[in-house]
mmCIF file as Biopython writes it, N, C-alpha, C and O atoms, coordinates in Angstrom:
data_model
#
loop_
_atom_site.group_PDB
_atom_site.id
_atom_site.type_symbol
_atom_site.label_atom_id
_atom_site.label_alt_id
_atom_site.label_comp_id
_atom_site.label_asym_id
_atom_site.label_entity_id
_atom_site.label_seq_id
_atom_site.pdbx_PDB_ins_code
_atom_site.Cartn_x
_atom_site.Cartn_y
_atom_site.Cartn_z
_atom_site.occupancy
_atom_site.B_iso_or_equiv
_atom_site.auth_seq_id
_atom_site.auth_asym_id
_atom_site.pdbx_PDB_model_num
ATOM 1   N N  . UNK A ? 1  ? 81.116  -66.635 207.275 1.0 0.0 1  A 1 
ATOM 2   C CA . UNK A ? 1  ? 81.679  -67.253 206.073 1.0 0.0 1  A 1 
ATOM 3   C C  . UNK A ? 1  ? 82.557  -68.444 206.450 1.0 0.0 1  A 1 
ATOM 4   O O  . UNK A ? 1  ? 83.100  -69.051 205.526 1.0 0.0 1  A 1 
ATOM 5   N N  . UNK A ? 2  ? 82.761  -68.855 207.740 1.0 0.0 2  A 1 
ATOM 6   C CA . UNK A ? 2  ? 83.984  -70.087 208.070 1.0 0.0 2  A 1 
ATOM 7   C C  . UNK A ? 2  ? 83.223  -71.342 208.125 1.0 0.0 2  A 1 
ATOM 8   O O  . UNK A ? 2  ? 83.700  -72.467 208.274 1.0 0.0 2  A 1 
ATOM 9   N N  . UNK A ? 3  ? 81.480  -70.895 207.933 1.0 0.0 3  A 1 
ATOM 10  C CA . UNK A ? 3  ? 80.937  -72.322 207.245 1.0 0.0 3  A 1 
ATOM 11  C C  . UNK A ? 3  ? 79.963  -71.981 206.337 1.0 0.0 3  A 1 
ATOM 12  O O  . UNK A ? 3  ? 79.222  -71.005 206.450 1.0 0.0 3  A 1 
ATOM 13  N N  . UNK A ? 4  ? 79.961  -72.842 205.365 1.0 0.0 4  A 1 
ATOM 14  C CA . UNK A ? 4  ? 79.501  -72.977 203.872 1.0 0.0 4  A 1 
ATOM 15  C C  . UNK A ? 4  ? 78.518  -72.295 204.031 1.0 0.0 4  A 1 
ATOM 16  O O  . UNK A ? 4  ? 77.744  -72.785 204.853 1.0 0.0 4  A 1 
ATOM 17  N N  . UNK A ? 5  ? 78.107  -71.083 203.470 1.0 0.0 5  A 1 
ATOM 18  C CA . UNK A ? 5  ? 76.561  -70.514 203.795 1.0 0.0 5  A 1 
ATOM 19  C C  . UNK A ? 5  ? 75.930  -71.550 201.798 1.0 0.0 5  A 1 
ATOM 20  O O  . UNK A ? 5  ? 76.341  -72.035 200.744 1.0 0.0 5  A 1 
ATOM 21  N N  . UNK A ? 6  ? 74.486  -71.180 202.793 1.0 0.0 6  A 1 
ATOM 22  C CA . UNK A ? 6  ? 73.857  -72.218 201.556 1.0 0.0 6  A 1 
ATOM 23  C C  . UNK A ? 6  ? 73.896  -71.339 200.015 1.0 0.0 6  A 1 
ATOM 24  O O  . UNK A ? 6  ? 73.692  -71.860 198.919 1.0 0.0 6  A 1 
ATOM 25  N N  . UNK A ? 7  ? 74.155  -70.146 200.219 1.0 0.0 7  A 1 
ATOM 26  C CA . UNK A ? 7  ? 74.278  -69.328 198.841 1.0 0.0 7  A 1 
ATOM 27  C C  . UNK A ? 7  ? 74.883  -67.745 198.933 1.0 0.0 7  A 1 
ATOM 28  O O  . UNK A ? 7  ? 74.769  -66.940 199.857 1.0 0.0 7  A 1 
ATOM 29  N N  . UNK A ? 8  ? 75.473  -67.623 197.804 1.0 0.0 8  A 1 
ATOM 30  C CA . UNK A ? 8  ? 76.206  -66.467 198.537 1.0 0.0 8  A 1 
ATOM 31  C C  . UNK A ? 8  ? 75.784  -65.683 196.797 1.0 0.0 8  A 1 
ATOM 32  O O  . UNK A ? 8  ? 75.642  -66.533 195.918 1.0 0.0 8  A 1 
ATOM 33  N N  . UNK A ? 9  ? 75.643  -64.528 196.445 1.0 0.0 9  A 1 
ATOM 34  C CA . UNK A ? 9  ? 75.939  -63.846 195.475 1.0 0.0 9  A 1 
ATOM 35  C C  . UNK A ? 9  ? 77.138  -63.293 194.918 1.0 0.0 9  A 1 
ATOM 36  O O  . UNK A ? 9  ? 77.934  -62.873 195.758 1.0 0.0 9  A 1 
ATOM 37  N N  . UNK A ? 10 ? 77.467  -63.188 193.731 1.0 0.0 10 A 1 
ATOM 38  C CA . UNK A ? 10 ? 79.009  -62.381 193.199 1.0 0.0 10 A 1 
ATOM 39  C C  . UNK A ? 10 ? 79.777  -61.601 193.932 1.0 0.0 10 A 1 
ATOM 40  O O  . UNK A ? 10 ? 80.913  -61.758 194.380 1.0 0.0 10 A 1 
ATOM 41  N N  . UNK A ? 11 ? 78.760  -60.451 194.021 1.0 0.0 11 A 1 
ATOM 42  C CA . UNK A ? 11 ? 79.131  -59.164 194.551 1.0 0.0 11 A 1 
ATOM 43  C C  . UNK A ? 11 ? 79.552  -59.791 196.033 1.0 0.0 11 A 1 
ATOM 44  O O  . UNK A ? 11 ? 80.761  -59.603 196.162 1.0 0.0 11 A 1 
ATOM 45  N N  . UNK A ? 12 ? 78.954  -60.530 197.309 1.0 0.0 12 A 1 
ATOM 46  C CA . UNK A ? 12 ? 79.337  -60.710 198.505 1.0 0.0 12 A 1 
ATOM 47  C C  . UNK A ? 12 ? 80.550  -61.917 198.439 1.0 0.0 12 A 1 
ATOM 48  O O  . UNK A ? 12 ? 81.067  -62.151 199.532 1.0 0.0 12 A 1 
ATOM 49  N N  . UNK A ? 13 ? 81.065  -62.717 197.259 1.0 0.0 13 A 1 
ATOM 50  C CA . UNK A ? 13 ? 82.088  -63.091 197.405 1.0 0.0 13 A 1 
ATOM 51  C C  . UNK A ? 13 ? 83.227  -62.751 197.037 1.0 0.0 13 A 1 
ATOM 52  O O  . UNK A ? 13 ? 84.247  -63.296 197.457 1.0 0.0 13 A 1 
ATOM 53  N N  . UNK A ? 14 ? 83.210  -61.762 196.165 1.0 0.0 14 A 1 
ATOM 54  C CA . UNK A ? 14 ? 84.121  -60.686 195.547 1.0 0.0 14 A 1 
ATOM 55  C C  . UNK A ? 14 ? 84.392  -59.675 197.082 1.0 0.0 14 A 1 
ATOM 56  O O  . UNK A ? 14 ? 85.542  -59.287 197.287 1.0 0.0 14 A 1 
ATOM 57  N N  . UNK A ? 15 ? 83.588  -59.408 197.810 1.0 0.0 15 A 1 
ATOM 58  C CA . UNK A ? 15 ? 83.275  -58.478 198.860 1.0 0.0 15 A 1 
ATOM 59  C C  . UNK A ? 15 ? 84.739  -59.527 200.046 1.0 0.0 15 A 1 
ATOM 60  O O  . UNK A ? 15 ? 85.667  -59.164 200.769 1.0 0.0 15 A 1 
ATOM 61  N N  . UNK A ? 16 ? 84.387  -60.345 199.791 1.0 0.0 16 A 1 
ATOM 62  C CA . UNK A ? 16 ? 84.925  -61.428 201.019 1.0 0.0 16 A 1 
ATOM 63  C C  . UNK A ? 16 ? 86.298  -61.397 200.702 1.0 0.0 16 A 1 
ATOM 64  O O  . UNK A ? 16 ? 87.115  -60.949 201.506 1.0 0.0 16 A 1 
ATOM 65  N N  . UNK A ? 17 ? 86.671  -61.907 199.418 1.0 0.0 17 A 1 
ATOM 66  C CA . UNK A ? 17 ? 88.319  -61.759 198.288 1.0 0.0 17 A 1 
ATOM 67  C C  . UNK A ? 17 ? 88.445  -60.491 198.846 1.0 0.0 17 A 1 
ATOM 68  O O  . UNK A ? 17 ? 89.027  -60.549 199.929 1.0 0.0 17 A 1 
ATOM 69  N N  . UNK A ? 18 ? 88.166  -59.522 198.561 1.0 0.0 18 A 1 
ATOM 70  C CA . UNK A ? 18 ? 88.946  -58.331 198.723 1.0 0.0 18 A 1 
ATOM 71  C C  . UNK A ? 18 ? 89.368  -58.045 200.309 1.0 0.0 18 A 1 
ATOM 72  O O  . UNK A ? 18 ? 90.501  -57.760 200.696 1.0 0.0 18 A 1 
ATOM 73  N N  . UNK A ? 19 ? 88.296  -58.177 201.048 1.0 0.0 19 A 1 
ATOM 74  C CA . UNK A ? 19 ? 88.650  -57.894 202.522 1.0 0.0 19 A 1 
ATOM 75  C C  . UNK A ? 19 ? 89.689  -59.157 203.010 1.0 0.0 19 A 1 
ATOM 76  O O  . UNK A ? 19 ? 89.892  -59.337 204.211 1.0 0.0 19 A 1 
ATOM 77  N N  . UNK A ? 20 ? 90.285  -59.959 202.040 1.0 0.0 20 A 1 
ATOM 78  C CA . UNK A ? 20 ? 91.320  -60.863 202.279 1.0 0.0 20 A 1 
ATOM 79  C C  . UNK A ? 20 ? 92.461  -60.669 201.860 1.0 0.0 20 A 1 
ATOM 80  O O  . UNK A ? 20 ? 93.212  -61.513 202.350 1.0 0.0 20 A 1 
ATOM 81  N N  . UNK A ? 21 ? 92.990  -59.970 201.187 1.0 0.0 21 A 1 
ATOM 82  C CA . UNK A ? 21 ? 93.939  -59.108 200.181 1.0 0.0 21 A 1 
ATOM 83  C C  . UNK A ? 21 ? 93.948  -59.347 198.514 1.0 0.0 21 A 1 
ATOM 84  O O  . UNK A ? 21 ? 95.009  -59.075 197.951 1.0 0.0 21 A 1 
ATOM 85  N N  . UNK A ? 22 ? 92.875  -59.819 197.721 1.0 0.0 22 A 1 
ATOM 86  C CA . UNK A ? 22 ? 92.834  -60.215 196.606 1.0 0.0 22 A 1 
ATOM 87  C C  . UNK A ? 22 ? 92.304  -59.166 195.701 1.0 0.0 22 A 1 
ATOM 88  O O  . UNK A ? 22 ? 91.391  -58.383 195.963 1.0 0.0 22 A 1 
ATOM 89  N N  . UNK A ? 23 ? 92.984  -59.247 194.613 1.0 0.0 23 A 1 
ATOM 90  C CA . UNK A ? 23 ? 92.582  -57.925 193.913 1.0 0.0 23 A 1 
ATOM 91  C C  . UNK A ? 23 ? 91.616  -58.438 192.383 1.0 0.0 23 A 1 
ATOM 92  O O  . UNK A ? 23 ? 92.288  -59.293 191.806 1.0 0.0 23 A 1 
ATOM 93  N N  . UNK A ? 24 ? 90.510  -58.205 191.744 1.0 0.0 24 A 1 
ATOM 94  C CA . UNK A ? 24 ? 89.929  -58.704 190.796 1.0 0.0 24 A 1 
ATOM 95  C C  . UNK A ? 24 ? 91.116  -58.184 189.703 1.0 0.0 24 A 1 
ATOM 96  O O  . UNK A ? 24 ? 91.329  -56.976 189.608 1.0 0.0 24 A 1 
ATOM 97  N N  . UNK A ? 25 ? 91.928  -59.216 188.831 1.0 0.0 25 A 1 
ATOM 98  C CA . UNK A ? 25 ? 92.957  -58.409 187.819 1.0 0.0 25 A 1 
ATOM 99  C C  . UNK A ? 25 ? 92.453  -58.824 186.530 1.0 0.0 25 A 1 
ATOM 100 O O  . UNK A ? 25 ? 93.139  -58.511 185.556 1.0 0.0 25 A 1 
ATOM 101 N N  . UNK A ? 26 ? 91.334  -59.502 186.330 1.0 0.0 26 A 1 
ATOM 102 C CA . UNK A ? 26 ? 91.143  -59.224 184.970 1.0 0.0 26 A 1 
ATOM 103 C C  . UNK A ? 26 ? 89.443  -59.969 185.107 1.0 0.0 26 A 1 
ATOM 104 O O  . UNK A ? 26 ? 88.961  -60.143 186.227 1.0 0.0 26 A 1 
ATOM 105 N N  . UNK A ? 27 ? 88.783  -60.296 184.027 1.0 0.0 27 A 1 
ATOM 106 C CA . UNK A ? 27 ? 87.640  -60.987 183.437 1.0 0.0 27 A 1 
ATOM 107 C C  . UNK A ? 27 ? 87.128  -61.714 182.108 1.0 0.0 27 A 1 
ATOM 108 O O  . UNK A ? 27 ? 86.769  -61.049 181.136 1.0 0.0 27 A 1 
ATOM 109 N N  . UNK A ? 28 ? 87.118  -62.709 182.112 1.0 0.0 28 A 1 
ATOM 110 C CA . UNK A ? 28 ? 87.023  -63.034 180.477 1.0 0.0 28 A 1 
ATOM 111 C C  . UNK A ? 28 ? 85.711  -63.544 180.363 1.0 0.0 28 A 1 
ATOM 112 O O  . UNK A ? 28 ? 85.549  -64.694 180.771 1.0 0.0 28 A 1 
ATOM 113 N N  . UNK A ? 29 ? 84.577  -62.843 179.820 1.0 0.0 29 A 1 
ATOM 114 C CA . UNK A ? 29 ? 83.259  -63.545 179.764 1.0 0.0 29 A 1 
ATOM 115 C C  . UNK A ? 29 ? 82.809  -63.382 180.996 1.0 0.0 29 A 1 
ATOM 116 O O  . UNK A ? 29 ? 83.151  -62.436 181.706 1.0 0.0 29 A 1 
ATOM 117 N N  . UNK A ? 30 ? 81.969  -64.334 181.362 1.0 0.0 30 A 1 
ATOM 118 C CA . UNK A ? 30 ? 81.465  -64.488 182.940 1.0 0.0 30 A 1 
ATOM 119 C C  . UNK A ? 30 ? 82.657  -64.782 184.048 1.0 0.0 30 A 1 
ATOM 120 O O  . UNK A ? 30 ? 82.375  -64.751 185.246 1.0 0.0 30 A 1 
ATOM 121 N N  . UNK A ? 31 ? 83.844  -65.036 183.652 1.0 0.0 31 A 1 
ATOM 122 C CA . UNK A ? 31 ? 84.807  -65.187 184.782 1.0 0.0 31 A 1 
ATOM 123 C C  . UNK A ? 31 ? 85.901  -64.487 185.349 1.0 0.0 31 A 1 
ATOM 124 O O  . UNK A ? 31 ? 87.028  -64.248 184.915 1.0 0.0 31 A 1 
ATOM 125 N N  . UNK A ? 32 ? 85.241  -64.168 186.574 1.0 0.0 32 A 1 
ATOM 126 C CA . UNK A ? 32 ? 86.348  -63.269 186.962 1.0 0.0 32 A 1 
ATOM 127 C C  . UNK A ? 32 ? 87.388  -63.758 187.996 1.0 0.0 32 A 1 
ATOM 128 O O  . UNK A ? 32 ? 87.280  -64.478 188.989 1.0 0.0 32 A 1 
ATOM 129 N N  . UNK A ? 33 ? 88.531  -63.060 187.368 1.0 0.0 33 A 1 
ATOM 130 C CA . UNK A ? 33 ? 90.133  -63.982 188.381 1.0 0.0 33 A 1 
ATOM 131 C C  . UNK A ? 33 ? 90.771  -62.864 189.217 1.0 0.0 33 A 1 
ATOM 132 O O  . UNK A ? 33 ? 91.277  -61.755 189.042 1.0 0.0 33 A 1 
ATOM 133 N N  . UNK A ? 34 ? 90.480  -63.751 190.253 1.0 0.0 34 A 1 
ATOM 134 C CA . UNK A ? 34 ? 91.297  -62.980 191.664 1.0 0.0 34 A 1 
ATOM 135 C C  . UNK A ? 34 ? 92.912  -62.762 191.988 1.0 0.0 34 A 1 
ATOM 136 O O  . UNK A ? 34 ? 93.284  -63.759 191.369 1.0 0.0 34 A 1 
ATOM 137 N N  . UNK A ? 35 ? 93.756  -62.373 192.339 1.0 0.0 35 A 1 
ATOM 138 C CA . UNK A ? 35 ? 95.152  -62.859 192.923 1.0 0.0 35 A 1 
ATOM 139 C C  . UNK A ? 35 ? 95.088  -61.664 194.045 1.0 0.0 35 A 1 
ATOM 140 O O  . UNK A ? 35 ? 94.717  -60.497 194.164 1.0 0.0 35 A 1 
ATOM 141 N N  . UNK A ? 36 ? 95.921  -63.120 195.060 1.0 0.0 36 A 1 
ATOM 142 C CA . UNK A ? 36 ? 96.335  -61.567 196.265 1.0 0.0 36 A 1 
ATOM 143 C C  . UNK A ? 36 ? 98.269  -61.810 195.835 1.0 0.0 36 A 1 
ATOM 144 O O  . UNK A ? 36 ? 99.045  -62.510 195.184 1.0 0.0 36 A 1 
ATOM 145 N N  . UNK A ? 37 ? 98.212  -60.927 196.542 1.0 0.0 37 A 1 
ATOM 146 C CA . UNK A ? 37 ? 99.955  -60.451 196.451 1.0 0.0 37 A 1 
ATOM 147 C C  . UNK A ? 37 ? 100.562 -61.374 196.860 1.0 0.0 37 A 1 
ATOM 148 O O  . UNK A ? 37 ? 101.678 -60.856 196.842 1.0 0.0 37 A 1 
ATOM 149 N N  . UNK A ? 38 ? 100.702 -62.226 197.176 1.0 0.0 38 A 1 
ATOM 150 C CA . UNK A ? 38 ? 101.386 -63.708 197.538 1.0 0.0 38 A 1 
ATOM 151 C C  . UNK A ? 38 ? 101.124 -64.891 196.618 1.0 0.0 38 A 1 
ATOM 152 O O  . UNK A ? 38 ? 101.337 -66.005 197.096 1.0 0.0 38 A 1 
ATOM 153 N N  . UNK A ? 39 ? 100.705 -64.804 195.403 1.0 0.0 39 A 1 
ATOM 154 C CA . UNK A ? 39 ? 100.759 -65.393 194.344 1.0 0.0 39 A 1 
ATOM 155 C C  . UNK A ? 39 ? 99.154  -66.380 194.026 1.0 0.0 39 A 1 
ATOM 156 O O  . UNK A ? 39 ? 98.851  -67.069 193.052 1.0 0.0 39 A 1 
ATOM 157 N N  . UNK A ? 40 ? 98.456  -66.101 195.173 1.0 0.0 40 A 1 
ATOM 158 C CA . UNK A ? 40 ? 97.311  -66.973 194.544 1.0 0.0 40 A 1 
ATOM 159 C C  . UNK A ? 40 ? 96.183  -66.518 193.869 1.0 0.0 40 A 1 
ATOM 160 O O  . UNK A ? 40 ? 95.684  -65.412 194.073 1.0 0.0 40 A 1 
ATOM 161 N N  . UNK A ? 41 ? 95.796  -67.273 193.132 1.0 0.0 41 A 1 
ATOM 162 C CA . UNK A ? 41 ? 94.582  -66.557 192.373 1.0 0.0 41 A 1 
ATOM 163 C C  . UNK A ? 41 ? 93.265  -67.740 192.755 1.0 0.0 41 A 1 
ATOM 164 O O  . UNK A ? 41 ? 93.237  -68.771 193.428 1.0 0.0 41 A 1 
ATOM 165 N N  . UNK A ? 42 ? 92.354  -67.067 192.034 1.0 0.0 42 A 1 
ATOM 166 C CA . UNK A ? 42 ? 90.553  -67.744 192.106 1.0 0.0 42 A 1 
ATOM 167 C C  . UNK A ? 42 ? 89.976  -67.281 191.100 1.0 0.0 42 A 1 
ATOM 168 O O  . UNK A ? 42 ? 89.958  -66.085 190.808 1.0 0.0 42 A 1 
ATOM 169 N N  . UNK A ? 43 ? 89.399  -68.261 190.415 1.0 0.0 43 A 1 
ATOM 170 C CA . UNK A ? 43 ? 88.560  -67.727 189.380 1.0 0.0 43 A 1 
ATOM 171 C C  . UNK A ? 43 ? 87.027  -68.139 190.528 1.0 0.0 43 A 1 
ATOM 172 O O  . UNK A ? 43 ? 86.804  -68.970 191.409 1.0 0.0 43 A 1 
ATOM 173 N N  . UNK A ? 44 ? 85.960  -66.575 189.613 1.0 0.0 44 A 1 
ATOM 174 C CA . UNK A ? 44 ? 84.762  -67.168 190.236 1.0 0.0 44 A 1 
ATOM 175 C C  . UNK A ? 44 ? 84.030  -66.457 188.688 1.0 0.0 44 A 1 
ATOM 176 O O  . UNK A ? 44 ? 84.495  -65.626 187.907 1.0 0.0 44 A 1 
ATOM 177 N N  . UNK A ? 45 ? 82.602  -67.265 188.688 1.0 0.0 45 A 1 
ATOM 178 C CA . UNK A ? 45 ? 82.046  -66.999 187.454 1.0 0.0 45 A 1 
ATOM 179 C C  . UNK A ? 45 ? 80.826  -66.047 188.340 1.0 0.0 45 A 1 
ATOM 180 O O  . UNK A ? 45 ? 80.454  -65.956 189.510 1.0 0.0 45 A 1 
ATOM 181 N N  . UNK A ? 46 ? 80.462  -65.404 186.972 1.0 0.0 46 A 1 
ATOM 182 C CA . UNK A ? 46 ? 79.209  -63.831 187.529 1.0 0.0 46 A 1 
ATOM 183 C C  . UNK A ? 46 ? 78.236  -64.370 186.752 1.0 0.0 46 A 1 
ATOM 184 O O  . UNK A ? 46 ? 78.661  -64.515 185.606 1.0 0.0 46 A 1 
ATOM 185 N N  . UNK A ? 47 ? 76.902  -64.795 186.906 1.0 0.0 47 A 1 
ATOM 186 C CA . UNK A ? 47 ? 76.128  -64.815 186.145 1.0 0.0 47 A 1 
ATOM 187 C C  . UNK A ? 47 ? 74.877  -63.604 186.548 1.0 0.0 47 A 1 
ATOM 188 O O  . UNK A ? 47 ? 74.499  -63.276 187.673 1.0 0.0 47 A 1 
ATOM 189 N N  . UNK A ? 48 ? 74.706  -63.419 186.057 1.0 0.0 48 A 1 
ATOM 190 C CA . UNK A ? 48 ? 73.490  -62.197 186.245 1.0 0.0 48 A 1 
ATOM 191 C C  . UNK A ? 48 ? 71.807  -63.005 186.910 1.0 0.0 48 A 1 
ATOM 192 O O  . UNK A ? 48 ? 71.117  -63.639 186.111 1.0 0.0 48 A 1 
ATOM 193 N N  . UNK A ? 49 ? 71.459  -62.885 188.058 1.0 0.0 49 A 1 
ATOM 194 C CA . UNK A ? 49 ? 70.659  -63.284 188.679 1.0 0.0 49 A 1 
ATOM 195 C C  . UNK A ? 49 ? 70.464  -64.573 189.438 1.0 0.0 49 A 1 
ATOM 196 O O  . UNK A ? 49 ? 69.439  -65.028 189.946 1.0 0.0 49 A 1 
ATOM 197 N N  . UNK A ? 50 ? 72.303  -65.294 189.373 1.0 0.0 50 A 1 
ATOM 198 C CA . UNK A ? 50 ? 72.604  -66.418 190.192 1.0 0.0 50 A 1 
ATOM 199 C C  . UNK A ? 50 ? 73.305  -66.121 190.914 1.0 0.0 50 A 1 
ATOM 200 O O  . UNK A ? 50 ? 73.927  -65.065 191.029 1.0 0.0 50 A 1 
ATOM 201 N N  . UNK A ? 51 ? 73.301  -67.290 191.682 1.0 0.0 51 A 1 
ATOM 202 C CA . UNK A ? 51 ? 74.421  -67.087 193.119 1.0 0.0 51 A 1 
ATOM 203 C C  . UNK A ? 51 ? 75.508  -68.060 192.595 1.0 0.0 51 A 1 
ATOM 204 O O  . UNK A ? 51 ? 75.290  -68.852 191.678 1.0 0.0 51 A 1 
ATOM 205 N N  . UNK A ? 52 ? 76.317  -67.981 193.034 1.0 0.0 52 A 1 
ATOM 206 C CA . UNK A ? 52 ? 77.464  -68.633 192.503 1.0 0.0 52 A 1 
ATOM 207 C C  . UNK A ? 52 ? 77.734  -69.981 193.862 1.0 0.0 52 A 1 
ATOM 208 O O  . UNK A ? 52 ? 77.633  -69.906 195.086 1.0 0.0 52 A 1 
ATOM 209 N N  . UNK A ? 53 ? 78.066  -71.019 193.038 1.0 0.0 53 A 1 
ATOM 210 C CA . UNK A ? 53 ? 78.166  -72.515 192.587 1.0 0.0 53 A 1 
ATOM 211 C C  . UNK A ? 53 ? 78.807  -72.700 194.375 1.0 0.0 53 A 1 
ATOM 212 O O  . UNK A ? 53 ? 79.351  -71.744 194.929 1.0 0.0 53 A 1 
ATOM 213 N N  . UNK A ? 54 ? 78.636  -73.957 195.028 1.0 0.0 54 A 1 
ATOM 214 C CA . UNK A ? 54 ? 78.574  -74.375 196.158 1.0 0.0 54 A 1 
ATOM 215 C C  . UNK A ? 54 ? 80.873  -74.804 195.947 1.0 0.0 54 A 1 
ATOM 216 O O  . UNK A ? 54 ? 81.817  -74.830 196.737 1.0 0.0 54 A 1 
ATOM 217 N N  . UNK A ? 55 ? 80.759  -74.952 194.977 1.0 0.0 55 A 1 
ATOM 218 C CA . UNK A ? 55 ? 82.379  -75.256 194.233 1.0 0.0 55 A 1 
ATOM 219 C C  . UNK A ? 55 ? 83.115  -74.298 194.608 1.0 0.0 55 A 1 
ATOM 220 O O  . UNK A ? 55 ? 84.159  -74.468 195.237 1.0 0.0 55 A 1 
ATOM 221 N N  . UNK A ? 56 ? 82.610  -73.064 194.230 1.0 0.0 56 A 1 
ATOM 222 C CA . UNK A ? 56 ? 83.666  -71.876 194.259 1.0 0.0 56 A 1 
ATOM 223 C C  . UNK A ? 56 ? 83.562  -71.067 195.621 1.0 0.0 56 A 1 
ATOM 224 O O  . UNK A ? 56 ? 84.236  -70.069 195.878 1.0 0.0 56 A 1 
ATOM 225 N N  . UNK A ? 57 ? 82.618  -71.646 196.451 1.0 0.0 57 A 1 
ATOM 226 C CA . UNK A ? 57 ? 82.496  -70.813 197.703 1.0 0.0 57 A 1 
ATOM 227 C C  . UNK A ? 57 ? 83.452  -72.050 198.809 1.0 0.0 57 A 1 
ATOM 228 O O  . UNK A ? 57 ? 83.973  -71.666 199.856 1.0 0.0 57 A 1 
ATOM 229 N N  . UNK A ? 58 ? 83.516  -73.204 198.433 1.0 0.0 58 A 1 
ATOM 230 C CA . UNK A ? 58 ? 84.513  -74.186 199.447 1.0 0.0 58 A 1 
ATOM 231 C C  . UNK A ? 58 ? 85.747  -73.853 198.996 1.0 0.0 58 A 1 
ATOM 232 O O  . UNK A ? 58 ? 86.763  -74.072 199.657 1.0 0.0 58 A 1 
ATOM 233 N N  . UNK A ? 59 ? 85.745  -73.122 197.462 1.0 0.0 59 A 1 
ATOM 234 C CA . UNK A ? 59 ? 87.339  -72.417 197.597 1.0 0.0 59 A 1 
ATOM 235 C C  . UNK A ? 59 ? 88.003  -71.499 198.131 1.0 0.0 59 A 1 
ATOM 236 O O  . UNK A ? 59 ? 89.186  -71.357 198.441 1.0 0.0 59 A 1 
ATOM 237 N N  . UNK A ? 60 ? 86.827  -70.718 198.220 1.0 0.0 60 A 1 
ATOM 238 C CA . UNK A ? 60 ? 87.093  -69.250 199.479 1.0 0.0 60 A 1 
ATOM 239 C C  . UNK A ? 60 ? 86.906  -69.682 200.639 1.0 0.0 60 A 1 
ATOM 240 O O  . UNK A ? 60 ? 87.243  -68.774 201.399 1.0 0.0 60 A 1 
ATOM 241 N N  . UNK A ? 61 ? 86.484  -70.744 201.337 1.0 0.0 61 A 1 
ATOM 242 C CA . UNK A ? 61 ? 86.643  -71.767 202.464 1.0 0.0 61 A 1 
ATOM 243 C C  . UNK A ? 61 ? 87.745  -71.695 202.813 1.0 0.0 61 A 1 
ATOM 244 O O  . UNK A ? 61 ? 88.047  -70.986 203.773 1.0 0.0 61 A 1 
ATOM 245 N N  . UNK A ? 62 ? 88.885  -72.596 201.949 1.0 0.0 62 A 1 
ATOM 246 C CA . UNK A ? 62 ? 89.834  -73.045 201.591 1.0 0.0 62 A 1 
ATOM 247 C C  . UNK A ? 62 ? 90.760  -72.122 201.662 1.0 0.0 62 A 1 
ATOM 248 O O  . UNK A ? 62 ? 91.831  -72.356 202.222 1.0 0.0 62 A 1 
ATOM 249 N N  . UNK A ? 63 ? 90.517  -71.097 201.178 1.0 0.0 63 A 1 
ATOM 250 C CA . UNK A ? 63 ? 91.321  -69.496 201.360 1.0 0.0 63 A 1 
ATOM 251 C C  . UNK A ? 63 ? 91.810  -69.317 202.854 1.0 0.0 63 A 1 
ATOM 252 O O  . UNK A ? 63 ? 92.926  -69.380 203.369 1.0 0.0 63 A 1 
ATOM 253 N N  . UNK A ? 64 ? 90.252  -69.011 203.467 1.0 0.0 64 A 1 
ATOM 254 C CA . UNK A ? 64 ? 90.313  -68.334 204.756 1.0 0.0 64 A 1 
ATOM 255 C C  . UNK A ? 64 ? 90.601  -69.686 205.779 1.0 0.0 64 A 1 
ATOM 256 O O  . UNK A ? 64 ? 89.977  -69.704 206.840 1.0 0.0 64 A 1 
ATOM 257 N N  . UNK A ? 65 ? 91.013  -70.185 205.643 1.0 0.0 65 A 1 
ATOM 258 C CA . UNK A ? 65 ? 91.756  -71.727 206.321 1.0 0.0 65 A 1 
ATOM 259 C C  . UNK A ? 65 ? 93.108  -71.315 206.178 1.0 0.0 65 A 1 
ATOM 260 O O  . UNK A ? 65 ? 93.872  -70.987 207.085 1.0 0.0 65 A 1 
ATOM 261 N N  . UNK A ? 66 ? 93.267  -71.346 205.326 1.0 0.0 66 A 1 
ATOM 262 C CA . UNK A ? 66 ? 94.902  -71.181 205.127 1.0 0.0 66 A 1 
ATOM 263 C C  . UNK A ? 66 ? 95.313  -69.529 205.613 1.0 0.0 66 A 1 
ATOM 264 O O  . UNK A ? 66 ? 96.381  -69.166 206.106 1.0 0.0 66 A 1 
ATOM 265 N N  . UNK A ? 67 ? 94.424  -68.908 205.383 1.0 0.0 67 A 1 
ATOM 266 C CA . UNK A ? 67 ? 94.586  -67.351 206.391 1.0 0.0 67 A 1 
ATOM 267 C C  . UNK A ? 67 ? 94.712  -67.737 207.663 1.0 0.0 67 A 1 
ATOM 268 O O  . UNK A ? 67 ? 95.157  -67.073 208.600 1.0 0.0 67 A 1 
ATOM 269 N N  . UNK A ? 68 ? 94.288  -68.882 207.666 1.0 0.0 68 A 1 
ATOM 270 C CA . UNK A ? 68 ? 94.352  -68.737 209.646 1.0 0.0 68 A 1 
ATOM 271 C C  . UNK A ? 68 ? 95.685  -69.934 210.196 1.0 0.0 68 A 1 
ATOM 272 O O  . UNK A ? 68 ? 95.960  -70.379 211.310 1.0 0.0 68 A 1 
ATOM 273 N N  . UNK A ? 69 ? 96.166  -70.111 209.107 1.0 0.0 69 A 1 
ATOM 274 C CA . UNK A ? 69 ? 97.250  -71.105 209.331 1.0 0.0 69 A 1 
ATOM 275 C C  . UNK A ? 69 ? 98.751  -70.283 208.593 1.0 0.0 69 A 1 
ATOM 276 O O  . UNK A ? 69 ? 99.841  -70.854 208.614 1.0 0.0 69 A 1 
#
């Protein structure tokens, strides 16, 4: 995951958030919002038989960057 895979599904980036300390705390429609205990959150959208958007996976990029800093 520390480089852009070309597609990732819901369930394996939700999978990734959690094994980072982020907890899913709510959903409105297709979007579901992350926060870990240090105040940040992520929205990522669920669509049923897509992989989710090249956008929201350079944000969990972006995450695990700053995990390592």
């Amino acid at each position: 995951m520390r480089r852009l895979p070309p597609q990732m599904r819901y369930e394996e980036v939700a999978r990734v958030l959690e094994a980072l300390g982020f907890e899913e705390v709510r959903s409105s429609g297709s979007h579901h919002i992350f926060r870990h205990p240090d105040g940040r959150m992520l929205t990522v959208p669920k669509h049923k038989g897509q992989v989710v958007k090249a956008t929201y996976l350079k944000q969990v990029l972006r995450l695990l960057q700053e995990e390592d800093t």
